[in-house]
Steps between C-alpha positions, in 0.01 A plus 500: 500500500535106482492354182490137465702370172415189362792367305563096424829594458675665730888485729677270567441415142685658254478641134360782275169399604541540887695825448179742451323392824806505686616841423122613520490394846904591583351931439147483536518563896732851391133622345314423829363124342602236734477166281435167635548181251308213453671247309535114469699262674845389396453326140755324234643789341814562301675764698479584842634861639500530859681853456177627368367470846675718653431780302135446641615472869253588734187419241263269596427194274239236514488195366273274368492120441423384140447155287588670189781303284803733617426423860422147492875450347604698746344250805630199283826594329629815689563864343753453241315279287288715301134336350427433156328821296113380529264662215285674713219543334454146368565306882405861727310816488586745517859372518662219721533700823093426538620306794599780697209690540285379735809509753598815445110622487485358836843620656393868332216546694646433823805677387261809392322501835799505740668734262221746457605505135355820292580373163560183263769508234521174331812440209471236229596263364347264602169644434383264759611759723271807376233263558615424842500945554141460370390277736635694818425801378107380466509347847649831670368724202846669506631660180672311262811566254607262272865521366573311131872428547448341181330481225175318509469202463786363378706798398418666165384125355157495406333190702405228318103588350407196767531746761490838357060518581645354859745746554354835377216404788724466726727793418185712459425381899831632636455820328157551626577354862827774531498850649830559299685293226930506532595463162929386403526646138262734307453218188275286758250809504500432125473184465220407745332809513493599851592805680767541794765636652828503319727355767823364301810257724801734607867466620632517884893596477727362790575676794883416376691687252641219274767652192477331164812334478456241239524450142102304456219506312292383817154331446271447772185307477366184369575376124214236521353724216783659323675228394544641142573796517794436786674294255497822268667677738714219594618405120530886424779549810659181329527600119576858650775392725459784669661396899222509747335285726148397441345444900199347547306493829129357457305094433633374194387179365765228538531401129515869398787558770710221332503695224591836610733359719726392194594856453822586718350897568143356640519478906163338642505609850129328583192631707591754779388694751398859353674669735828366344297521130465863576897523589644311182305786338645765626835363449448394127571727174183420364186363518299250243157539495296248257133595487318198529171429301239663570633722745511840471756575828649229769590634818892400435450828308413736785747344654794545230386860474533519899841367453563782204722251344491528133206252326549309190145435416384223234156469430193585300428858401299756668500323865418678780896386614636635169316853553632520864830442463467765153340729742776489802808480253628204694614235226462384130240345297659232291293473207495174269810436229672732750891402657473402888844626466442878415184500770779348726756767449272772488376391809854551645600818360169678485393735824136401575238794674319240682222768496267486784541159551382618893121501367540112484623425856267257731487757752302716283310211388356410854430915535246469216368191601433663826327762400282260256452334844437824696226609231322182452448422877324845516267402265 
């Protein structure tokens, strides 16, 4: 069956939030789904990761022109300058990849007729996208899934009340307008009410065996919203003086990596490719995890359980991250007035389970959104 997946963001960019189409599309074909992409043309973007595309070798993409914001700096300033943060909802609605729609609405239907597509699956954000999966899917009356990679609208933030009346329409619309809603965590059920499949991110391990040979605490991901509790763990390794080396791989804001840097055992190593993300975990002693706000589990979790290196996690309690890694014995919850230095050498003396850590693999993933895909085309 050919599925076409909508996705904004998708290889040769790089980051968490390419990761889940990529993968998606990487085992999808192993289930009998062969995917085809639509996705925009190059746009200013903050990390680029060409190796990303070959892991989808073979997979046809489309791609659409665009005037929204990302694109335009693209045309004018290249790809490595990345555009200003716009408040969607006060400039665009229902975000500020409006611009892309009506090329992609017209590239999908040509791409849907030569392709003899069977089924839409359209991720967000940008919610502009769902709306794009609307509109083909009315034209072609195909079945439609819609896949909330994030929490809507703006993660677990209530919208301003400006918008809420604006929103909940329009939220209401997708719902109704979908054969099948793809749902990341089980607290957006909750929180907006709707029903769905329970589809959460997962981990793909290297084809290489990689040995831990270092003495690290190795954090991967961005620190654009951690700040605070970073420097915890930084100034806790310091007044500890316990001898390990703090690596950080991820986008850190400049003035906030002056900081850090002052402290001899902090090594920024910058944004890489995840293939070599994936092989600094597998040769570190353990891995950070800092739950951000508002979220209950990043994919850099999967991932660290993929890597079953042991996890220092930091965070709120009762996350959906703090219950996994509780679940598959694979690290330490580091509570608050607790010593980084006892979680730290616990982590190194302690034998972890890593107890069915398997169930969380992206291969598995793409199996049970194929059969979500098998059963809704029947419909």
């Amino acid at each position: 069956m050919k599925v076409l997946i909508i996705s904004y963001y998708a290889p040769p960019l790089g980051l968490s939030g390419v990761l889940r189409v990529t993968k998606f599309c990487k085992y999808l074909p192993q289930f009998g789904i062969e995917p085809i992409i639509l996705t925009c043309q190059p746009i200013a973007y903050y990390h680029y990761d060409k190796e990303l595309l070959k892991e989808i070798k073979g997979i046809k993409i489309y791609r659409a022109e665009s005037f929204d914001p990302a694109r335009l700096f693209f045309l004018f300033f290249g790809k490595k300058v990345s555009p200003p943060r716009f408040p969607s909802f006060h400039f665009f609605f229902p975000d500020s990849k409006i611009g892309f729609l009506p090329f992609a609405y017209q590239l999908g239907k040509k791409v849907i007729q030569k392709e003899k597509v069977s089924l839409i699956f359209a991720t967000a954000p940008p919610w502009t996208v769902l709306l794009l999966g609307i509109s083909l899917k009315h034209h072609f009356s195909l079945p439609l899934i819609s896949d909330f990679r994030d929490p809507w609208p703006q993660g677990f933030i209530p919208p301003r009340n400006l918008f809420k009346k604006r929103l909940s329409s329009l939220l209401r619309y997708i719902v109704k307008s979908s054969e099948a809603i793809t749902l990341v965590q089980e607290r957006i059920k909750s929180i907006l009410g709707i029903e769905g499949y329970l589809l959460p991110n997962g981990y793909d391990l290297l084809e290489e065996e990689v040995l831990p040979d270092q003495n690290n605490l190795f954090y991967a991901g961005n620190l654009l919203e951690n700040e605070d509790a970073f420097l915890k763990i930084v100034e806790g390794i310091k007044e500890s003086k316990i001898e390990i080396r703090l690596d950080i791989c991820g986008a850190v804001r400049e003035g906030f990596l002056k900081k850090i840097k002052r402290y001899p055992f902090v090594n920024y190593l910058g944004i890489l490719p995840h293939r070599e993300v994936m092989r600094l975990m597998l040769r570190s002693s353990l891995l950070l995890y800092l739950a951000k706000p508002n979220q209950e589990a990043g994919i850099k979790l999967y991932e660290y359980l993929g890597a079953k290196r042991p996890i220092i996690y930091l965070g709120p309690d009762g996350t959906e991250a703090e219950k996994i890694i509780k679940k598959t014995d694979s690290g330490i919850i580091l509570k608050k007035g607790e010593k980084i230095k006892e979680a730290i050498e616990e982590g190194l003396r302690k034998e972890f389970q890593f107890l069915g850590v398997e169930e969380y693999s992206f291969s598995k993933r793409a199996r049970e959104l194929a059969e979500i895909m098998e059963k809704v085309a029947r419909v």
